[in-house]
Legacy VTK file of the C-alpha trace (Angstrom):
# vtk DataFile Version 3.0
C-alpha trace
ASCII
DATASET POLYDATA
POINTS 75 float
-179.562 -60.800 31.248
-177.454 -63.486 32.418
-175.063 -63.982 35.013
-172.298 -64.191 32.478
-172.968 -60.531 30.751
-172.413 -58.649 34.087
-168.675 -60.164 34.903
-167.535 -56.886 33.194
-169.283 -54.678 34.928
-168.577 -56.141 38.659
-164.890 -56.255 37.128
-165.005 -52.597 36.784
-166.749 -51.862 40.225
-164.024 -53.871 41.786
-161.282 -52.015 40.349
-162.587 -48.558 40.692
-163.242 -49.556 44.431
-159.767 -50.806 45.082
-158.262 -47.608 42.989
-160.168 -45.482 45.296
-159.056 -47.039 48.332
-155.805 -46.669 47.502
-155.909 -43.002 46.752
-157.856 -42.565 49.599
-154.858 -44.440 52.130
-151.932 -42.484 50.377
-153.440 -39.042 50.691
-154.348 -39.801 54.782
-150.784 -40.978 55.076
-149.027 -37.885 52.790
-151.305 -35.585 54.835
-150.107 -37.198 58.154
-146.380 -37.423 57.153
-146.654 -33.740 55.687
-148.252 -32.879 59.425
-145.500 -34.446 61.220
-142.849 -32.956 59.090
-144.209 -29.755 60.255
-144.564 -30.074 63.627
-140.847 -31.707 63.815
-138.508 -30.347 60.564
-135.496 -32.999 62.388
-137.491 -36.226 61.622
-138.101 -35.396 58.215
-135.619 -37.994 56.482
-137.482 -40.638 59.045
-141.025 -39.470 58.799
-140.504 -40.009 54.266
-138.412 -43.431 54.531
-141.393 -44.975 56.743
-144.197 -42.786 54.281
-142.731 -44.565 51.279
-142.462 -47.928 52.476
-146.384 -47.712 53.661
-147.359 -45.972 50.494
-145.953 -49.143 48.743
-147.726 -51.507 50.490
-150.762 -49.442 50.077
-149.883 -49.374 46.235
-149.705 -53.939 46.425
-153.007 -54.264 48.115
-154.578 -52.212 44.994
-152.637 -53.828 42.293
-154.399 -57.084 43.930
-157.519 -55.716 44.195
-157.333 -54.788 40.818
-155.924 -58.338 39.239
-158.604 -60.097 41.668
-161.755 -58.171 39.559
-159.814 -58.527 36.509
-159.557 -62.189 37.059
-163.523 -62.167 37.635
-163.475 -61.517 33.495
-161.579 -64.555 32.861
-163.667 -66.967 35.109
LINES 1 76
75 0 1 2 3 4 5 6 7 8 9 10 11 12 13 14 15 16 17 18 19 20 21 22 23 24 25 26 27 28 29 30 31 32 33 34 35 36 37 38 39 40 41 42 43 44 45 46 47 48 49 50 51 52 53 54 55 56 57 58 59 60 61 62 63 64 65 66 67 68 69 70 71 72 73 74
């Protein structure tokens, strides 16, 4: 087996890993939001503008870890 043959499958490690990163960060940050939105019902609209924004950026740094061990296929 060489080198060549196992691009696919350290393409699909790397995406899986980033995937579950990313599900990983938006469900400490919904869980933390959700927890201050309980504690303090007034800073709702505040506590889901700044959730959104960071689940976004969460969302980018995935879609790059996946393109970056998709791009491992091509070269």
């Amino acid at each position: 087996m060489d080198v060549i043959s196992l691009a696919p499958i350290g393409a699909g490690i790397a995406a899986a890993f980033a995937v579950i990163g990313a599900g990983l960060g938006i469900s400490k940050l919904a869980a933390a939001a959700l927890e201050g939105i309980a504690r303090q019902p007034s800073a709702a609209g505040d506590l889901k503008g700044t959730m959104i924004i960071a689940a976004a950026l969460i969302e980018g740094v995935a879609l790059f870890g996946v393109v970056v061990g998709l791009l491992c296929l091509i070269l």
